[in-house]
Each structure stands twice: as structure tokens, then as C-alpha cells.
N, C-alpha and C positions, 0 to 999 in steps of 0.2 A: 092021703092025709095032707092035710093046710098046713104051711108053715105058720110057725106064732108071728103075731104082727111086728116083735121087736126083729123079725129074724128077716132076708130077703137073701133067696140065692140066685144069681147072676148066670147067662148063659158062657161066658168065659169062666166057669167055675170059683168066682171069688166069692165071699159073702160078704153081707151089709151087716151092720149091727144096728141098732137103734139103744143105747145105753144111760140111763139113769146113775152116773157116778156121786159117790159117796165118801168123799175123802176126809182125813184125820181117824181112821179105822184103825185098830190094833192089829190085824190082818186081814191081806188081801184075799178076797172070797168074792163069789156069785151068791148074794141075798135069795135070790127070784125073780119075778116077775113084777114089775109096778104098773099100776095100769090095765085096763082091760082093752079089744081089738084094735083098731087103729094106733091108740093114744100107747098101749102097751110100750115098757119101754123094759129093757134086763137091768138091773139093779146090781152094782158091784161096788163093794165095802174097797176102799184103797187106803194100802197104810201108808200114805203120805200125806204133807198138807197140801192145801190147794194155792201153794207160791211158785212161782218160780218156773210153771209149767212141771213141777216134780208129781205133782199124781197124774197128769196128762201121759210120763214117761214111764210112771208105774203101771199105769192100764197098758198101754203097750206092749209092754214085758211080759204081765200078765198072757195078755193076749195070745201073742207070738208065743210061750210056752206051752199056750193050754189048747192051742188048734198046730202046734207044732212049723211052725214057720219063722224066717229071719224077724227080726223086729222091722226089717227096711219092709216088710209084706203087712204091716201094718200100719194103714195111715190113718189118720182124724181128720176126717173130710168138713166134718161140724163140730163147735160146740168146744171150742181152743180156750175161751174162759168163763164156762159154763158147766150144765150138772147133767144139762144134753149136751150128749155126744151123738154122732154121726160114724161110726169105724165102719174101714172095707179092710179085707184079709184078702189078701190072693193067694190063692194056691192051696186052703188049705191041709195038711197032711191026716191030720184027725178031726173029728167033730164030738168035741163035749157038747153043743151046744143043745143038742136033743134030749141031753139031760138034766138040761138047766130048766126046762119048762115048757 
């Protein structure tokens, strides 16, 4: 089976993300998918605004709870004042992400 194109797993077991954030949301959720192959990107609702880098901290949180890992196992490689993001996870413990699309 192909990974989806927002997804990319790495031979040191970390993952990529390719994410389409969504901030000023009532809660923080995985929408789905935006996008179709390459351009795909996972779409995530953030209940924060987009100041201050406070939804940037809120997808990390996210993150880190929902692949099970520290929040320092989450970085933002791309996309620090933008709606593309870039995220790597290292290590991570679970994978929702097979569920998401």
C-alpha cells in the first residue's frame, strides 16, 4: 500500500507531515485531506489564533498527543508563519495517521 502524499516515513523511523493548518477553530481536529497526490496536504482545525506563534504550539501539542510523543519530538521544519506547515515526529509511539486518510 502507498503512503498518502501529505504523509512521508523516513528510514530512521520519524515521520513527515505535510499540513494545511487552519487556525481560529472552535476545536482542535484533523478535517482530512486537502488536495489530491503530490499537492495533498492533511488539514487540521486549530483552536488558536494565528499570533503570537500560539496555533504553531497548538499543532504541536496536538501532535505530540496524538502520535504519542514529547512535544520536543515535534518540530516545524516549514511554514512558522504560514498555513503550510512542514512537521517531522520522531519516534513516533502510535500512528493515527492511517486514519486520517
Amino acid at each position: 500500500m502507498t503512503a498518502p502524499g501529505w504523509r512521508r516515513d523516513a528510514a530512521d523511523g520519524s515521520l513527515t507531515l505535510q499540513i494545511r493548518a487552519q487556525p481560529g477553530a472552535k476545536t482542535t481536529l484533523v478535517i482530512g485531506v486537502y488536495g489530491d497526490g503530490g499537492q495533498a496536504r492533511l488539514k487540521i482545525a486549530l483552536a488558536a489564533p494565528p499570533v503570537q506563534g500560539k496555533a504553531n504550539a497548538v499543532l504541536r501539542a496536538f501532535l505530540a498527543e496524538a502520535f504519542g510523543v514529547a512535544q520536543r519530538n515535534v518540530t516545524l521544519l516549514r511554514g512558522e508563519s504560514g498555513r503550510k506547515k512542514l512537521v517531522r515526529i520522531e519516534a513516533p509511539t502510535r500512528r493515527p495517521d492511517s486514519d486520517w486518510g
